[in-house]
C-alpha positions, -999 to 999 in steps of 0.1 A, spaced: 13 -431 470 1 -402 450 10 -415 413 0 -448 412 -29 -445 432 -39 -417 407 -28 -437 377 -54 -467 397 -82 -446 403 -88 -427 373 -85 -462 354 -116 -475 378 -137 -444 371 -131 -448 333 -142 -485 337 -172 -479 361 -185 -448 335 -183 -473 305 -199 -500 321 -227 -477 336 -237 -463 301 -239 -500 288 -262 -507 312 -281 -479 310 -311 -472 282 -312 -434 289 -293 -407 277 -285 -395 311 -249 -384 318 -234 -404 346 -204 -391 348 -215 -357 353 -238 -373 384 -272 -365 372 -285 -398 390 -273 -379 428 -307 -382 433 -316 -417 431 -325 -433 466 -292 -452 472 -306 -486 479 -317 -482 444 -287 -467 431 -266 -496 403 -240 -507 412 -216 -494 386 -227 -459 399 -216 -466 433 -184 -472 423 -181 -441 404 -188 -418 434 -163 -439 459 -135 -435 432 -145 -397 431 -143 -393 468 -113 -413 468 -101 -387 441 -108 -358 467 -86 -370 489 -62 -373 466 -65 -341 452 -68 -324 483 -34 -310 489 -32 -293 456 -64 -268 457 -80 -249 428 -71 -274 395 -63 -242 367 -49 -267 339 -67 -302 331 -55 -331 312 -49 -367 306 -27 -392 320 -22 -409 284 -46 -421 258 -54 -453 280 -70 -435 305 -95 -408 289 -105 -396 326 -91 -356 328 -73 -346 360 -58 -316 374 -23 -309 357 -15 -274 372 -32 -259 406 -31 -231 431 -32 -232 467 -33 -204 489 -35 -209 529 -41 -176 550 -42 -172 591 -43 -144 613 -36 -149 648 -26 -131 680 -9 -158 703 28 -159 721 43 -182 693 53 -174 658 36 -198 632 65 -218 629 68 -224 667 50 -240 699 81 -238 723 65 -204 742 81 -216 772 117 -223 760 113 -188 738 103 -166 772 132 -178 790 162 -175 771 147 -144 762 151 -132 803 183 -148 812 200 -131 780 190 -100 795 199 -109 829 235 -122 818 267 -104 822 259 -96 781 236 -70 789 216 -61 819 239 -82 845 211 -88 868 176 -102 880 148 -90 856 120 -76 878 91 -93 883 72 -61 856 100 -72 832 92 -105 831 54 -101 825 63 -72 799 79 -104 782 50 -127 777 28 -112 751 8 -119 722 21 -115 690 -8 -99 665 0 -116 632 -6 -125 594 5 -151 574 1 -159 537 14 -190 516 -2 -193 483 12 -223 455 15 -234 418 13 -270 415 22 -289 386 11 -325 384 30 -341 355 19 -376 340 36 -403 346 38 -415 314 60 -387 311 96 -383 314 92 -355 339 65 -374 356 89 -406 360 115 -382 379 85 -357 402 55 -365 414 47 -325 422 69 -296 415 63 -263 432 64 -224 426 52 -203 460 57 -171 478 50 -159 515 43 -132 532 43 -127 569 39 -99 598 41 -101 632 38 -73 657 62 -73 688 79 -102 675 115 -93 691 134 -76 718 141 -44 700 173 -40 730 182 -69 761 195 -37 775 154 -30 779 135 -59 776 99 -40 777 105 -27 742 99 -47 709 97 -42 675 76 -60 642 87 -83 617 80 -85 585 91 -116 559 90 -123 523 97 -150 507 100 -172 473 108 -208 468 106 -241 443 103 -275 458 99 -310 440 88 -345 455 82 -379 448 68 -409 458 80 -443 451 77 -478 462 112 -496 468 126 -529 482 101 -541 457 67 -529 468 73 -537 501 75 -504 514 59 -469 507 89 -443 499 88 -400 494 110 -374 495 109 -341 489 137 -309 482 129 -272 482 151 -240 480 138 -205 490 150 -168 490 136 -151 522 143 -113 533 138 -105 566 131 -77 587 133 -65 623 150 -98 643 185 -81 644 189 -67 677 192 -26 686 183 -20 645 145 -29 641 149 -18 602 179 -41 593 175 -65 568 187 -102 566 190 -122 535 182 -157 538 191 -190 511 167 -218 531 176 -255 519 152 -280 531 151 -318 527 120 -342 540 119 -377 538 94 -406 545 89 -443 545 63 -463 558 54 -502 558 22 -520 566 26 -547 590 -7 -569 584 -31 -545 593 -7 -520 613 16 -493 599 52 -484 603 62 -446 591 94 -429 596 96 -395 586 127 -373 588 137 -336 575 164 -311 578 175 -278 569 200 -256 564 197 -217 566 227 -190 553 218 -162 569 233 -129 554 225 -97 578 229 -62 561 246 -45 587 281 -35 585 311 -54 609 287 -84 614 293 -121 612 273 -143 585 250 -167 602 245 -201 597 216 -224 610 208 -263 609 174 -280 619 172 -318 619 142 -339 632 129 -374 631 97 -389 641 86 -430 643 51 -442 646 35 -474 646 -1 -472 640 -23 -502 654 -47 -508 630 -83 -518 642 -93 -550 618 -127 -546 627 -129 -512 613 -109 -516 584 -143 -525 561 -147 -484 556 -128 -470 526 -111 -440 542 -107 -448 580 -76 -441 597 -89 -454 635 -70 -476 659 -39 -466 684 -11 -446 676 23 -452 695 50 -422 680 88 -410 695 108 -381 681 132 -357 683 142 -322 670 179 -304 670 183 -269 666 212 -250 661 216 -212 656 252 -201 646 263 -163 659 301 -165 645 315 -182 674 289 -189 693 262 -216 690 227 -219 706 211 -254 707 183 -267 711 166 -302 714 130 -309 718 118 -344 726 86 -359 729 69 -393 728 26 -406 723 -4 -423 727 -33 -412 706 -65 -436 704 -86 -428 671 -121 -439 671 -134 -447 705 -173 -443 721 -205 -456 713 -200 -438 673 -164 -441 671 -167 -401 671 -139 -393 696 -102 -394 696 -73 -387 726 -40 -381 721 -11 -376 750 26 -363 744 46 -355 769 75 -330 759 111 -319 768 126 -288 754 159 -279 757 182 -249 752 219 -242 758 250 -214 746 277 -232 746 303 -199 759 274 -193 790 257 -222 811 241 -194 828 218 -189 798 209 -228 797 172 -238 804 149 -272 800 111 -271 802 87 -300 802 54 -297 787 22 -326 790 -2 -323 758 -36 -335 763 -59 -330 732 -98 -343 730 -114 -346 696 -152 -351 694 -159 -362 654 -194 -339 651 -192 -348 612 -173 -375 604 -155 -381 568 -145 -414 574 -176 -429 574 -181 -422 543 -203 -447 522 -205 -438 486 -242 -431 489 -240 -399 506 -213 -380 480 -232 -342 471 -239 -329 438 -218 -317 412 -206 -281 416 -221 -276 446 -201 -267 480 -202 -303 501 -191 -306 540 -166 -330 544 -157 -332 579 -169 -310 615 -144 -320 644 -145 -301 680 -110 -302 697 -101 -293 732 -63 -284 742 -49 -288 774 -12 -280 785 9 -276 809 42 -264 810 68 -270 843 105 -257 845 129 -285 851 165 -264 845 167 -226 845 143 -205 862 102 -214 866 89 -181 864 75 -187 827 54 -220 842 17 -222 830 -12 -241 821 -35 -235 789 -67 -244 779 -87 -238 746 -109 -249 718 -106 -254 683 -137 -257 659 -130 -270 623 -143 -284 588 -134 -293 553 -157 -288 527 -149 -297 487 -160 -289 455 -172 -321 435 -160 -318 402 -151 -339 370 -116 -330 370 -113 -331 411 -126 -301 425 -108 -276 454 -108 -287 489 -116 -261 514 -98 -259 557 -120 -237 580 -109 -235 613 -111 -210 650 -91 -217 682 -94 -197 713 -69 -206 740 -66 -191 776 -32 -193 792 -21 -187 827 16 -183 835 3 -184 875 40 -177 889 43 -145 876 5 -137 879 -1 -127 844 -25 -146 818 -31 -147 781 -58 -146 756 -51 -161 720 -73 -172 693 -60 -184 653 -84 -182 621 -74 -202 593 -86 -203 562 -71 -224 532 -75 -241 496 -55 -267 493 -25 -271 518 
């Protein structure tokens, strides 16, 4: 965990540095990685060390981005590391989902039999009215961070291991149903919003397991979801709770992780009922670790086994809509002559229901297939290949290939469909005394065809963050 691995690592590099310039009889300076270019089976051993615990400090680092504000643990550890730090992680898009989402499916058809119920249109949507329904949705999301990483010889650093300042912005064209009365017609949102959030890690039941949890508040406005008004505002207090635990069991791994959150949701418009939403999820996975491997420093390979579950429930004064999503996995990590590919299969069910109309109810069930060919692989990293200081290093290239399919098992099928896409991306990091910025680079393309209503889909993400 993040504070006493730190607390760990920065007291190795300290050691390695002083034992280095002992051995030494030149005036180089080790720790600002002058001897990079030494031939590694030459390079000592002490210097070695000092560019695994450096990589090691990447990856620790990583989350946190651009370090503003160095400093010291304590006097025992004379090894600077980033105090304060600022994130920012952008994406544009135009696919069918928000960012938030992946339930297309479930979206597309409570969105046609709420305007086919006695509601609104109190009828069969044509077969034009249901294609007018699947779209893209052009869009542009911002989330950019302060990061403050007390010490832990500190008071505040015994309570946090992080605490958070951050702000959002996001747009989405043809995000909603402007009217059910007709369904063709939609209007843009646009969100903004601001938040704190603290976390820590600790270690109970007396080391024997890994523990974190994490709290956050935020203030979002909200524009252009309310239905019939596509300039109505809605004010939004967002509490959110995540939780985590994990245990190694000999070379295997046992994680739990759990969250849930609780929305007020305050619309500005006049004779409306407040709304209230609650989102709780939990997910188990059981990592079997491959001994054979374990000898690398960073590598996360062997077979993962998961299960979870999601509820959703949206609160519209009296009435609620619910939804659960369930979904189990196999993923193998590591396989092929290199180790360079990894598979992973999840099978899906999403539900939806409104509890004052069956008619509206719906259940999908979606297969996940996802290949991922390792062209550059970061965790075979040796400590003899770490770049030069300040320069821009690649950390990672990985090719991944999507494949879905999504079948109606309650509710209509005309929303079934089957994608297909590719996703090219890479980390790259700045090597730095202090833990330099980590860099995410990636571009999906995605072909959908929802073949029962003849209509198909072209959709592509570009992400690009510091930190995350």
């Amino acid at each position: 965990m993040f504070q006493k691995a730190e607390r760990h690592l920065l007291a190795a590099k300290a050691k390695a540095i002083a034992k280095a310039k002992v051995d030494t009889d030149t005036d180089t300076d080790t720790d600002a990685n002058a001897k990079d270019n030494v031939k590694a089976d030459d390079k000592p051993p002490n210097l070695e060390m000092i560019d695994l615990v450096r990589r090691a400090l990447i990856n620790l680092y990583q989350t946190d981005g651009l370090p503003l504000i160095t400093g010291q643990l304590d006097n025992t550890v004379p090894i600077t590391r980033p105090t304060v730090s600022f994130a920012t992680v952008n994406e544009y898009a135009d696919r069918t989902t928000d960012p938030d989402e992946v339930d297309d499916t479930r979206n597309f058809t409570s969105e046609a039999l709420f305007a086919e119920s006695a509601q609104r249109l109190n009828r069969r949507l044509t077969d034009q009215e249901l294609r007018a329904l699947v779209r893209t949705k052009p869009q542009f999301d911002t989330f950019n961070r302060l990061r403050y990483r007390p010490s832990d010889a500190t008071g505040v650093g015994q309570l946090f291991s992080a605490i958070d300042v951050f702000a959002r912005y996001r747009h989405i064209d043809d995000a909603q149903v402007t009217s059910f009365f007709a369904p063709t017609e939609n209007n843009d949102l646009d969100l903004i919003e601001f938040g704190v959030g603290a976390e820590k890690s600790f270690t109970p039941f007396d080391g024997e397991w890994d523990a974190f949890i994490r709290g956050g508040y935020k203030h979002i406005r909200r524009e252009g979801l309310i239905e019939f008004d596509a300039e109505a505002e809605e004010s939004i207090e967002h509490f959110e709770v995540n939780l985590a635990a994990s245990h190694f069991i000999g070379p295997d791994k046992l994680t739990l992780e759990g969250v849930y959150v609780y929305q007020d949701i305050d619309p500005d418009v006049a004779n409306t009922s407040n709304r209230d939403r609650q989102i709780a999820g939990a997910t188990l996975s059981y990592l079997i670790g491959n001994a054979s491997r374990n000898n690398s420093h960073f590598a996360t390979r062997g077979q993962n086994l998961f299960a979870g579950l999601l509820y959703d429930r949206d609160s519209f004064g009296d009435v609620d809509i619910e939804k659960w999503d369930y979904f189990v996995g196999y993923s193998i990590r590591g396989f092929g002559s290199d180790d360079a590919f990894d598979v992973t299969i999840q099978p899906t069910v999403f539900t939806s229901s409104v509890d004052n109309d069956s008619s509206q109810d719906n259940a999908q069930y979606r297969t996940n297939f996802s290949f991922v060919w390792r062209i550059r692989d970061e965790e075979k990293f040796t400590g003899h290949d770490v770049c030069s200081t300040s320069k821009l290093c690649m950390a990672f290239m990985h090719l991944t290939i999507p494949v879905r399919h999504d079948v109606a098992i309650d509710g209509p099928d005309s929303f079934e469909n089957f994608s297909v896409g590719a996703e090219l991306s890479t980390k790259a990091y700045v090597l730095t005394d202090s833990g330099g910025p980590s860099f995410l680079l990636s571009a999906r393309y995605d072909y959908q065809d929802f073949y029962e209503i003849n209509k198909t889909q072209q959709q592509f993400v570009i992400r690009l963050s510091m930190g995350f």
